[in-house]
C-alpha positions in Angstrom: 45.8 3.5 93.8 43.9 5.3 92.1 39.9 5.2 90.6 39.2 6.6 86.9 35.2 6.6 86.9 34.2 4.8 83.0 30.7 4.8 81.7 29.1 1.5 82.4 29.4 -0.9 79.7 31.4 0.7 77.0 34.3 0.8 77.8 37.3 -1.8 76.0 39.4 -3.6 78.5 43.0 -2.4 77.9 44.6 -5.0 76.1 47.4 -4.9 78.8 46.9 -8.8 80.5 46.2 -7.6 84.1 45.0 -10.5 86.3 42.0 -9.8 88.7 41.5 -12.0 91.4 38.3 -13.4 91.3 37.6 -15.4 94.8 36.0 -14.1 97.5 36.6 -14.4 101.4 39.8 -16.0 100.4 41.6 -15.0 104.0 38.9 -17.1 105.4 38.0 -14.4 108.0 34.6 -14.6 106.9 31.6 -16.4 106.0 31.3 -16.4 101.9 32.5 -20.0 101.2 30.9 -20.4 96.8 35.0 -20.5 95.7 35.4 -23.5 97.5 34.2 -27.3 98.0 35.8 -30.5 99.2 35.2 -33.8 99.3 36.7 -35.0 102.6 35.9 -37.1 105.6 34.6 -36.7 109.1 34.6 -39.9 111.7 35.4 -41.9 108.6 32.2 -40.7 106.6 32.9 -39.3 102.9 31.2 -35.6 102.4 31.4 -36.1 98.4 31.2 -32.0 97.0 30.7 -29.8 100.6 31.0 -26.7 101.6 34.5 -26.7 103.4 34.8 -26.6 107.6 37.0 -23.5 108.2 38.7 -24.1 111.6 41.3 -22.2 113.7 44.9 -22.1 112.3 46.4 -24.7 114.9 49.7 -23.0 115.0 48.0 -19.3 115.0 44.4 -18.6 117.4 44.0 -15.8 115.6 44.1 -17.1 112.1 41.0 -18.8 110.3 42.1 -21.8 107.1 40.3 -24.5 105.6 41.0 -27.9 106.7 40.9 -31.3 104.6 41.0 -34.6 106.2 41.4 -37.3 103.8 40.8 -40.7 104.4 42.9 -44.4 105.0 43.8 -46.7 102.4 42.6 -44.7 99.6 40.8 -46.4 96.5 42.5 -43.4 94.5 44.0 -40.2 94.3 40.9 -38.3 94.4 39.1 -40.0 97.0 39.6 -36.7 99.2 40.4 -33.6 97.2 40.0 -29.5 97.3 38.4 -27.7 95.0 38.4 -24.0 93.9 35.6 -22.9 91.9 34.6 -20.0 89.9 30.6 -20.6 90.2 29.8 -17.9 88.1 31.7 -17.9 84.6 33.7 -20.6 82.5 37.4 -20.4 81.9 38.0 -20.2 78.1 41.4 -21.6 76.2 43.6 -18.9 76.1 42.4 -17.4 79.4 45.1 -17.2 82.3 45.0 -17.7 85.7 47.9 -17.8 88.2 46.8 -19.1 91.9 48.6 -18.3 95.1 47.7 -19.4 98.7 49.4 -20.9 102.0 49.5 -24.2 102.8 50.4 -26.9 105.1 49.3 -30.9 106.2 50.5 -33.2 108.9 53.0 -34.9 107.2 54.9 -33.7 103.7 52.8 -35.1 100.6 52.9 -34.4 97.4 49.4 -34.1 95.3 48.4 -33.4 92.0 46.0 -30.6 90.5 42.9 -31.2 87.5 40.8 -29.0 85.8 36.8 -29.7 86.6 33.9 -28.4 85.4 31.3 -28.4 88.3 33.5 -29.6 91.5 33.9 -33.4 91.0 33.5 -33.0 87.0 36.8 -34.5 85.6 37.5 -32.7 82.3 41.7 -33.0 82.0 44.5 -34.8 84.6 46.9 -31.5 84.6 46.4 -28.1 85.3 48.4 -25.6 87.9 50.9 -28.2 88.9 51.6 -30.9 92.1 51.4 -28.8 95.8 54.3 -29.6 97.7 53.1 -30.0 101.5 54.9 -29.5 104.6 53.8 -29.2 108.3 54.8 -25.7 108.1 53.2 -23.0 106.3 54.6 -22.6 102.9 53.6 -20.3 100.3 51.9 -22.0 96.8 52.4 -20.0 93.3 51.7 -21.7 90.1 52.9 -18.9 87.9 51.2 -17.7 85.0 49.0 -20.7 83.2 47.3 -20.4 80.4 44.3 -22.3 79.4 45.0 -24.9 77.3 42.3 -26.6 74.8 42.1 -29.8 76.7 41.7 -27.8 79.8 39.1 -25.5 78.7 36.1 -28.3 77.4 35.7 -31.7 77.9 32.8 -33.9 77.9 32.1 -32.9 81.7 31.6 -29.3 80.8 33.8 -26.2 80.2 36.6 -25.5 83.0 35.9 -23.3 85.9 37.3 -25.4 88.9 41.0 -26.5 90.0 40.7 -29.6 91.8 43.6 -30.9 93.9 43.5 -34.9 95.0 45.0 -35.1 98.3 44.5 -39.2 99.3 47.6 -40.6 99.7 48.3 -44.1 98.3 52.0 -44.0 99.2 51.4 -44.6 103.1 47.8 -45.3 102.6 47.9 -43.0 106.0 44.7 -39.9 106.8 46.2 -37.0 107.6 44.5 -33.1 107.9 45.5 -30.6 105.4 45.2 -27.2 105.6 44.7 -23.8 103.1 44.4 -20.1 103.5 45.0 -17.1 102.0 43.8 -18.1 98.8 44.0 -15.9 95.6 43.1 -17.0 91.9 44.1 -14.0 89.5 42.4 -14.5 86.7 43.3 -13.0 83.0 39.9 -13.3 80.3 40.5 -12.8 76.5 38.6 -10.3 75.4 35.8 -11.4 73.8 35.7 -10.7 69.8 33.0 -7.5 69.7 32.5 -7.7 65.9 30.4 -10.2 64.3 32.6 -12.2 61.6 31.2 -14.2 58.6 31.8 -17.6 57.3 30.8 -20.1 55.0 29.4 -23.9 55.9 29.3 -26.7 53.5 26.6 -29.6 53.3 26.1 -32.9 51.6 26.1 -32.9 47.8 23.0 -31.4 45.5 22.8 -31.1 42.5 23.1 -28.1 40.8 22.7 -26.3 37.0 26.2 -25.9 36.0 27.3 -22.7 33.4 29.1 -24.2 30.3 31.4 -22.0 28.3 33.5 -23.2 26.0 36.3 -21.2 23.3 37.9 -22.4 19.9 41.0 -21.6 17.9 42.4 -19.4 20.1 39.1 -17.2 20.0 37.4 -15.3 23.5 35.3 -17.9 26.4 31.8 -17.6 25.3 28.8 -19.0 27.3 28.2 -22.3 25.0 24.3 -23.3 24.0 23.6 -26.8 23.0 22.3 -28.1 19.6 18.4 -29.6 19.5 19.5 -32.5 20.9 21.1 -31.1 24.4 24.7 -31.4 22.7 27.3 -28.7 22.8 29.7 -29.2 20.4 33.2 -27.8 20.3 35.5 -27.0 16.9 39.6 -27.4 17.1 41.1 -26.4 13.8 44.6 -26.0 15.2 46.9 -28.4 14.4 49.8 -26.4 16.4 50.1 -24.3 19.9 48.7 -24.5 23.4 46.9 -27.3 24.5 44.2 -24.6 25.9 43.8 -22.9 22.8 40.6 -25.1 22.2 39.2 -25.6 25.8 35.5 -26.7 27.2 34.3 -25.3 30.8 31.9 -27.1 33.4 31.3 -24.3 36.0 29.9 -25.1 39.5 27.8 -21.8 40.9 30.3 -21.0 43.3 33.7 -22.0 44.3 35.2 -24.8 47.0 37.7 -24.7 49.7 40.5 -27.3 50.1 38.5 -30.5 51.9 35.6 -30.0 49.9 34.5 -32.5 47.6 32.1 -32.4 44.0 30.7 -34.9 41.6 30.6 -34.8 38.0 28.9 -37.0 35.4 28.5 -36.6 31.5 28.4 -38.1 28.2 31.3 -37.4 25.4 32.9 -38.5 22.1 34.8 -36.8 19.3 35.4 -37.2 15.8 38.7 -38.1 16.3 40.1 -40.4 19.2 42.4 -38.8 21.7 43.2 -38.0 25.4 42.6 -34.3 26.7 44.0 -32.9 30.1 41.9 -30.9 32.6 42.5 -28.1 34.9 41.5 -26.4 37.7 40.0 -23.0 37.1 38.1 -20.6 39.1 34.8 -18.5 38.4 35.8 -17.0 35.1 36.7 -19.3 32.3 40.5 -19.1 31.9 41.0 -18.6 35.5 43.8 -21.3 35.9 44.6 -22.7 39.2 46.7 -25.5 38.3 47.3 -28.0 36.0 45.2 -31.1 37.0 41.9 -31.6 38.3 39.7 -34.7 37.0 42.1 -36.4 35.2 42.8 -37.1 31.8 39.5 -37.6 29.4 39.7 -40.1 26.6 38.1 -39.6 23.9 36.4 -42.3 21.2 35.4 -41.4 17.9 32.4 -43.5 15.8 33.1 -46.6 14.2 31.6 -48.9 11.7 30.7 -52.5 12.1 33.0 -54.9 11.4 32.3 -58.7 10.3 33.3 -61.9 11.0 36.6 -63.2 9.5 36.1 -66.5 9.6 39.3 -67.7 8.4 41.4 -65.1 10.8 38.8 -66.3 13.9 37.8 -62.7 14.7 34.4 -62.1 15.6 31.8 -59.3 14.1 32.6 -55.9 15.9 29.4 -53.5 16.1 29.0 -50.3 15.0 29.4 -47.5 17.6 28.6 -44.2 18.0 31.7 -43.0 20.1 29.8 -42.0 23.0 31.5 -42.8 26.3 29.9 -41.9 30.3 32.7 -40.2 32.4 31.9 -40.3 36.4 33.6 -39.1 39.1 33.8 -38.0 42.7 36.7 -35.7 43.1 37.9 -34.2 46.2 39.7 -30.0 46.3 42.9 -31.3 47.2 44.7 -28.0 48.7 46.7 -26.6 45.4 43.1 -27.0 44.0 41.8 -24.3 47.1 39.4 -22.1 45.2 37.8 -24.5 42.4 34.8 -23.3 40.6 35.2 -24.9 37.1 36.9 -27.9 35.3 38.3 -26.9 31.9 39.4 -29.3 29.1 41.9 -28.6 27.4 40.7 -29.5 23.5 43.6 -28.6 21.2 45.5 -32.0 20.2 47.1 -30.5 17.4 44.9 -32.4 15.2 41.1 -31.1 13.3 38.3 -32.5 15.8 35.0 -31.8 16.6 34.6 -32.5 20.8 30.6 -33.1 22.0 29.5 -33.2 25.5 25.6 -34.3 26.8 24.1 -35.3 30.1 26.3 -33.2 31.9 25.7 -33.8 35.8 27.1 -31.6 37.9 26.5 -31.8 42.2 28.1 -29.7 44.8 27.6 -29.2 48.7 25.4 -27.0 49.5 26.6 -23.8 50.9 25.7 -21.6 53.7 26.7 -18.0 54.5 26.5 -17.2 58.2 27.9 -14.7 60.7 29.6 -15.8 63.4 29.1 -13.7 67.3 30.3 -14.7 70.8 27.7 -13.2 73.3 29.7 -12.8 76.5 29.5 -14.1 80.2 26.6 -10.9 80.9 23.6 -12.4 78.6 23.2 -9.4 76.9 24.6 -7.2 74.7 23.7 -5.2 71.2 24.3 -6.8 67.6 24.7 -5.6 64.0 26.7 -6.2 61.0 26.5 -5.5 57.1 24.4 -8.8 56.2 21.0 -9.5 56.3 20.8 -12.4 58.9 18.7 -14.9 60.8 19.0 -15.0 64.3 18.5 -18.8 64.8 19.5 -20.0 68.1 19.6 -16.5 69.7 16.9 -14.1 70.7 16.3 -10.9 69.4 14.5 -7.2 70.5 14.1 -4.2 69.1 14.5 -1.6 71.5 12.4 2.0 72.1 11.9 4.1 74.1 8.2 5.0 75.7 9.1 8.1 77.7 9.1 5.5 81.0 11.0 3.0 79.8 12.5 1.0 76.5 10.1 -1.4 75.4 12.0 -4.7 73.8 9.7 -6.5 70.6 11.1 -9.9 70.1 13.2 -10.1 66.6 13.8 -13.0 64.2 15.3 -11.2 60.5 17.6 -8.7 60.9 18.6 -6.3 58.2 22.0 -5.3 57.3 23.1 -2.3 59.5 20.4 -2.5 62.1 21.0 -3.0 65.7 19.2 -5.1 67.7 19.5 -6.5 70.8 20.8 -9.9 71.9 19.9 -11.9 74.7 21.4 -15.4 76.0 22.3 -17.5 78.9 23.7 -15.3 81.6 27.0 -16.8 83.0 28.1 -18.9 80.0 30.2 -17.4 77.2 27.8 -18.6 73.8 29.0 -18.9 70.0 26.1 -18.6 67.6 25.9 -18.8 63.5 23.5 -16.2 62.3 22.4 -17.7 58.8 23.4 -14.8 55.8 19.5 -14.7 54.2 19.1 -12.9 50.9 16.6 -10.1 52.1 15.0 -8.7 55.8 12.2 -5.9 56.0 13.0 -3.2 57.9 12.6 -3.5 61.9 9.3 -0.9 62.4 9.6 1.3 65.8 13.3 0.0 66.4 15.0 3.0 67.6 18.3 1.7 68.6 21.6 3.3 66.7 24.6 1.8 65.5 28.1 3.2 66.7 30.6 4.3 63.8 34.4 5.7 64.0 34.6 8.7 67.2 30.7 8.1 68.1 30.8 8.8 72.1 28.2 9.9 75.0 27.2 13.5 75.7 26.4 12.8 79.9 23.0 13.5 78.5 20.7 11.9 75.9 23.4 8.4 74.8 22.4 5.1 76.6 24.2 2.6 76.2 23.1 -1.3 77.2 24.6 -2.9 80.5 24.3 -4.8 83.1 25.0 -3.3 86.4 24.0 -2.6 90.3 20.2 -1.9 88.7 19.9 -5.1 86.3 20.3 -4.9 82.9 19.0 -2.2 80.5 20.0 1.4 79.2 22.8 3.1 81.3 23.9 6.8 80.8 27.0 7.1 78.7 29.3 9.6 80.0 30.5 12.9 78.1 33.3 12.1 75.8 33.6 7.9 76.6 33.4 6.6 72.9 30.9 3.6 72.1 32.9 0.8 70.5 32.1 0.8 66.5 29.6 -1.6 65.8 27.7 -1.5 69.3 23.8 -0.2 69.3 22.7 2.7 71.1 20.0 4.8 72.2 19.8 8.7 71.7 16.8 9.7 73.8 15.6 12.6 75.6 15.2 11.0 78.9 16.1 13.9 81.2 19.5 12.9 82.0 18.4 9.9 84.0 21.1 6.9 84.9 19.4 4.2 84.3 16.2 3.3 82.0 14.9 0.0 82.6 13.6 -2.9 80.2 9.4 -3.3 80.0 8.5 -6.0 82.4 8.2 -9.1 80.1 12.1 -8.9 78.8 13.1 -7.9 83.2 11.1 -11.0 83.9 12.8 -13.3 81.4 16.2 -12.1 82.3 15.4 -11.9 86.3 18.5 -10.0 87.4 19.1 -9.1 91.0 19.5 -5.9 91.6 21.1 -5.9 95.4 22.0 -2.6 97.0 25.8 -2.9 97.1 27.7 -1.3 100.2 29.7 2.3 99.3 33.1 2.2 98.0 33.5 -1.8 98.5 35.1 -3.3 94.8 33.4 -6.1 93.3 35.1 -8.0 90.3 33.4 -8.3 86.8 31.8 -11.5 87.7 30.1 -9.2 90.8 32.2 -10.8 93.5 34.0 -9.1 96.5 37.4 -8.3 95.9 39.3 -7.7 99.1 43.2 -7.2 97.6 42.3 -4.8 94.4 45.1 -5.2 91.6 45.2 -3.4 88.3 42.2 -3.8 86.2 38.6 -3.1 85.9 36.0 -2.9 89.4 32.6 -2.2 89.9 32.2 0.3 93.0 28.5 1.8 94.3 27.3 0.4 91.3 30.1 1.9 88.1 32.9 0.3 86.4 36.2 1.8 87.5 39.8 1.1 86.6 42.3 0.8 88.8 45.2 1.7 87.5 
């Protein structure tokens, strides 16, 4: 085995799936018992969620084991059960976990396995498979799982215990089951490091659409409307494309497939006749495809028309040919992209088109940048947009000669770094809202990490949290600092560790126990007794074990 010493919190997990196992005490040889609860029963009495009685193997003095005793004519399945938890972090979708331990009961039963939230939080009915018991030892391995959706969240909560329901309703018989050596390996996904933008879509507004319109096979040309709000469009061909003449209601910007807009407006022509529409994007002539509101039918002025008394036809009025077109159209998917409807004016026949009133409404649209702060609580933020940090709380960080004072944040401009600070032991999505300006951040002395940027062993601190809480840790010569990540260059003597001002330690309250040389202690800061591949802390510093 052997121990390659990383800087502390900079280093990328190898994207090699080792699995770490993440309970502690799971020999049962001693007295750390937060991996595991039961509900069970003692002289008939139900101890719902419990810390588990760890007895002497019957079959081995020498050997420690958790024992269940379940109950008599059950109600169900999960009157008694066993429980192994992972207190301290969520299980994600995608995550894997293989779990392998000894075990053994009175009689032979067979017994299911859930995922849980909190121990006793139901969230899904399968999970690592049934145990098959015998009254000898046998060994348990579920094999490689990986996390599946309706595993990983459900109303209860997000999955971090494997609950196994051990009442028998067959024979409606109690019985005493026993567990030991107890291992869950655990694979995480690496959390995405780089923020990543998207767009969000509201209710309908309505907004000041661009008209353009082109005639006779001539160029798109914004259109202006006469004194009385009408634009008016000329077809003189009587031959050709239908889109030589064509007439373009332009949204602000452009709609995904699933979105939805409303149009509205007045129209007529000197001529009667049906034009097509199309889907175009932001320019005019863009095409997408062929359709889009359907086919718009035209009416052209008429005079009044009297009475013919002798036919038995009543007086027709006069009209002016103006007609109201609404319309609520959704982007089907081959529409994916819409910004404009275009009509398609040339119907081989000498026209004059007008259009008035024109009502145009769209969702709203916001920009945001999407960031999943991890497990720790803390870590360092920037990307190439001006954001908001709604949700989320921000510092700038610098350094006082004793230690880095934080100055809470809300605007953050493009390219800064900043710090970021959540809830430590849950993984957290946020949507930093894309604003269109943010003043510079005065005093902020952290730096942002490009391509090759690594530590010098002397004046580079990067942000962790380790054996001393969370703040700036010394970034070893030549370990690079992922791109993207803040930093701070400082001339701070060389020291390990430089701490947050007190306000920001108090918030975050970290402990900071002394740890006991050379013992490993998984990510999540629990013992590890059997050390796999994969990534330790020891005396305080991330090691890999290779």
């Amino acid at each position: 085995m052997t121990l390659a010493l990383l800087a502390m919190g900079v280093t990328t997990v190898s994207a090699q799936e080792n699995l770490v196992d993440e309970i502690v005490n799971g020999d049962l040889e001693g007295t750390e018992l937060s991996n595991f609860r039961v509900n069970d029963y003692v002289d008939g009495e139900k101890r719902p969620v419990a810390e588990p009685r760890v007895v002497v193997d019957p079959d081995s003095p020498t050997n420690h084991c958790i024992v269940v005793t379940t109950n008599e004519n059950p109600a169900d399945e999960w009157d008694a059960q066993f429980f192994i938890t992972l207190p301290e972090c969520n299980l994600r979708e995608g995550d894997k976990l293989q779990l392998k331990m000894r075990i053994k009961a009175e009689y032979a039963q067979t017994c299911g396995s859930q995922s849980h939230a909190a121990p006793g939080a139901y969230i899904h009915w399968a999970c690592v498979g049934n145990l098959e018991f015998t009254t000898s030892w046998a060994d348990f391995d579920s094999g490689v799982v990986t996390v599946s959706a309706q595993m990983a969240q459900g109303d209860a909560g997000k999955f971090r215990t494997i609950a196994f329901n051990l009442s028998d309703k067959t024979n409606n018989t109690a019985q005493n089951m026993y567990f030991d050596d107890i291992q869950l390996l655990v694979y995480r996904t690496p959390i995405p490091t780089q923020p990543v933008a998207s767009t969000t879509f509201g209710d309908l507004v309505e907004v000041t659409p661009v008209i353009y319109s082109k005639s006779n096979n001539g160029n798109p040309a914004v259109a202006e409307p006469d004194g009385d709000g009408v634009y008016v469009v000329n077809n003189s061909l009587t031959s050709g494309d239908a889109w030589g003449t064509q007439f373009w209601i332009a949204a602000p910007y452009a709609l995904p497939a699933g979105q939805k807009f409303y149009i509205e407006f007045d129209y007529k022509a000197d001529v009667a006749g049906s034009a097509e529409t199309q889907t175009h994007a932001a320019d005019p002539g863009s095409y997408i495809i062929w359709h889009c509101i359907g086919n718009v039918s035209f009416e052209a002025p008429t005079e009044a028309v009297p009475a013919d008394e002798e036919a038995g036809t009543p007086a027709i009025p006069a009209s002016d040919g103006w007609k109201q077109f609404k319309k609520e159209q959704a982007i089907e998917s081959d529409m994916a992209g819409w910004q404009s409807i275009a009509f398609n004016l040339n119907l081989h026949v000498e026209n004059n088109y007008y259009f008035r009133n024109i009502k145009l409404m769209v969702p709203t649209k916001a920009e945001a940048v999407g960031y999943t702060l991890g497990a720790a609580g803390w870590a360092t933020f920037s990307c190439d947009k001006n954001v908001r940090l709604d949700g989320a709380t921000g510092y700038a960080a610098k350094w006082n000669g004793s230690f880095v004072e934080l100055t809470e944040v809300t605007n953050v401009p493009a390219n800064a770094g900043v710090i970021i600070k959540g809830v430590p032991t849950e993984i957290t999505e946020y949507s930093f809202p894309i604003i269109e300006s943010a003043d510079p951040i005065e005093g902020n002395e952290l730096k942002v990490a490009g391509l090759g940027t690594t530590g010098d062993g002397a004046t580079i601190y990067a942000l962790s949290k380790g054996s001393k809480g969370v703040g700036f840790y010394l970034v070893a010569n030549g370990v690079e600092i992922p791109v993207g990540k803040a930093y701070l260059e400082i001339a701070a003597k060389g020291r390990e560790f430089i701490p947050f001002n007190g306000d920001a330690t108090s918030i975050n309250a970290v402990a900071t126990t002394k740890k006991v040389d050379n013992v490993l202690y998984n990510l999540a800061g629990q013992r590890v007794v059997k050390a796999q591949k994969g990534l330790y802390i020891v005396n305080g510093k991330k090691v890999l074990v290779k």
